[in-house]
N, C-alpha and C positions, 0 to 999 in steps of 0.2 A: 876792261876798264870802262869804256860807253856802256856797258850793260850796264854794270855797277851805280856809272849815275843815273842812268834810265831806269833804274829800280828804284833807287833812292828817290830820286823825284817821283815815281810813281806812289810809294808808300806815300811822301809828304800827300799828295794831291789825294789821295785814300782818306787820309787823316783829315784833311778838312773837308770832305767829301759830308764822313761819318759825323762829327761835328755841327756839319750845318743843317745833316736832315737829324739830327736829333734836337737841335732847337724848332726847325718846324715840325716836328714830333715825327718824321716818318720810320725811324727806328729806336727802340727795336718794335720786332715784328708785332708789341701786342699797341705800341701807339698808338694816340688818336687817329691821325693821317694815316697809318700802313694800314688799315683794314686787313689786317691778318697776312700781308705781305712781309716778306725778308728784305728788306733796303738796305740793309748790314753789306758795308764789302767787306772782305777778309781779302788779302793776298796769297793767293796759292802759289810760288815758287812751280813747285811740280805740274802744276797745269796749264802752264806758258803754252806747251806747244798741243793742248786739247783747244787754244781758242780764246778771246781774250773773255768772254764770260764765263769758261771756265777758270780763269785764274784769277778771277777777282768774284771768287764764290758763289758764281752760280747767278749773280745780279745785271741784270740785262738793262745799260743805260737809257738806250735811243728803245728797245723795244715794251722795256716794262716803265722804268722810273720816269722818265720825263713825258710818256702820254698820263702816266698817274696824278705827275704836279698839274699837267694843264688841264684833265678835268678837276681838279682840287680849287685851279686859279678862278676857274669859270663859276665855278659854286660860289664863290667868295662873291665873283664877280654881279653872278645873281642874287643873292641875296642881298647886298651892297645897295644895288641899283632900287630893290623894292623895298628896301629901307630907305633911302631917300627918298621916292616917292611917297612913302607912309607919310612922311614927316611935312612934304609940301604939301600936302593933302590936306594938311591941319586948319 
């Protein structure tokens, strides 16, 4: 029964996972943002006890996706900055 919800919450939490890097385009993999990267989770039932990147399809949180968003943020972040100085510049 705790598994049960701890799956079911884990699907929910997949689901808006998938959701919200498809609005900031990082999937699927031919996305603006994914540069040819897989950010798709999928839940593999069967691959629970291979690890929890294995069971959430191979998509690796802390070691792929979130250094990907914060060089994405820093881009932003640079460009940003030398566009407003463009603009003071005037």
């Amino acid at each position: 029964e705790k598994w049960l919800a701890f799956y079911q919450m884990l699907e929910q939490n997949i689901k808006e996972y998938n959701t919200m890097a498809k609005q900031v385009e990082l999937i699927p993999k031919q996305a603006k943002h994914a540069k040819g990267n897989d950010f798709e989770i999928t839940l593999k039932k069967d691959k629970a006890v291979d690890g929890v990147v294995s069971m959430m399809g191979g998509v690796d949180i802390a070691g792929a996706v979130k250094p990907h968003l914060k060089m994405l943020v820093e881009g932003y972040q640079y460009e940003t900055e030398n566009e407003k100085n463009r603009i003071l510049e005037r």
